[in-house]
C-alpha positions in Angstrom: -3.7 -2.8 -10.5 -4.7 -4.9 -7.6 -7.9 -6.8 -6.6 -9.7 -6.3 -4.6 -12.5 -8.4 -1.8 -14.4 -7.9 1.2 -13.7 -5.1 2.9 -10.1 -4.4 1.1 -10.3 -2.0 -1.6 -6.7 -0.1 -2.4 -8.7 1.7 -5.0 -10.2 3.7 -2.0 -6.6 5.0 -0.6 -5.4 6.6 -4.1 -6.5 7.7 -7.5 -3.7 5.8 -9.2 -4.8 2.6 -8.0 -6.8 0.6 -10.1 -9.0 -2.6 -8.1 -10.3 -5.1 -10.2 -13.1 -6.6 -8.8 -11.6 -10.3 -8.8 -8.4 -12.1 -9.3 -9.4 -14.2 -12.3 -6.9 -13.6 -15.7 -9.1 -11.9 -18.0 -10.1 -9.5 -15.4 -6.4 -8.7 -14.4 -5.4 -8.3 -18.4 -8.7 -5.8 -18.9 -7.7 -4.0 -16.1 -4.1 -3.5 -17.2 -4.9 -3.1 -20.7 -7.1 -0.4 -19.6 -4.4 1.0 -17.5 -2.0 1.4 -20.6 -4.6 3.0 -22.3 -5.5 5.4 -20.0 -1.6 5.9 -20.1 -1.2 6.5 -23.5 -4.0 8.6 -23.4 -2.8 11.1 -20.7 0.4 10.6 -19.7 0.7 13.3 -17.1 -2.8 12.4 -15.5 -1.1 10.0 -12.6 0.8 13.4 -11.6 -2.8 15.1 -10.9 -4.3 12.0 -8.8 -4.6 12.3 -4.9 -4.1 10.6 -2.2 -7.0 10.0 0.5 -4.8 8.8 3.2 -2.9 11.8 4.1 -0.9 10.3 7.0 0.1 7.8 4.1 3.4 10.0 3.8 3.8 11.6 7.2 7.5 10.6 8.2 6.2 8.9 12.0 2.5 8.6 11.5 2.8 6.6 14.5 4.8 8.2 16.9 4.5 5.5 19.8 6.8 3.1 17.7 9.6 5.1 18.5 9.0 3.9 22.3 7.6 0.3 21.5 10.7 0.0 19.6 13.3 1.0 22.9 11.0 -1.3 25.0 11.7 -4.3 22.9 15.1 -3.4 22.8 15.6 -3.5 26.6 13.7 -6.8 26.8 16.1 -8.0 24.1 18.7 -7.0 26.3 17.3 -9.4 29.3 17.0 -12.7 27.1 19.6 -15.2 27.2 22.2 -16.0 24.5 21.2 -18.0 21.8 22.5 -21.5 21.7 24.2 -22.7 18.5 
C-alpha cells in the first residue's frame, strides 16, 4: 500500500500494489484493511498478478552504468587525498 499524487501512481507498475488516493490515516487503514481481506480471501492471488514494467527485473536494464560507473572511477582516481 502506497499513495499515491500527481503523476506518481505505483499502482500502475504492478498488480500487487495497492495506491491509495491520499496519505491521510483513515484512508491508509481502509486500504490496508482491504488488503488483508483480499488476503484472507485469496491467498494465492499475489502469485497470479503481473508486472507492467518488464525491464523491472532485467539484471542491467541500463547497460551504460557499467561505463558511467568506470568513468567515475578514473576521475576518482585523479582527485586529491582527502584531508583529515
Amino acid at each position: 500500500v502506497t499513495n499515491r499524487y500527481a503523476n506518481k501512481d505505483l499502482a500502475t507498475a504492478h498488480d500487487n500494489i495497492i495506491s491509495a488516493p491520499d496519505i491521510d490515516g483513515l484512508t491508509i487503514a481502509n486500504a490496508l484493511a482491504q488488503a488483508c481481506r483480499d488476503f484472507e480471501a485469496a491467498p494465492d492471488a499475489g502469485w497470479a498478478a503481473q508486472s507492467h514494467m518488464p525491464a523491472f527485473l532485467d539484471p542491467s536494464p541500463w547497460a551504460f552504468l557499467d561505463e558511467v560507473a568506470l568513468e567515475l572511477g578514473k576521475v576518482w582516481q585523479r582527485l586529491p587525498p582527502a584531508r583529515a
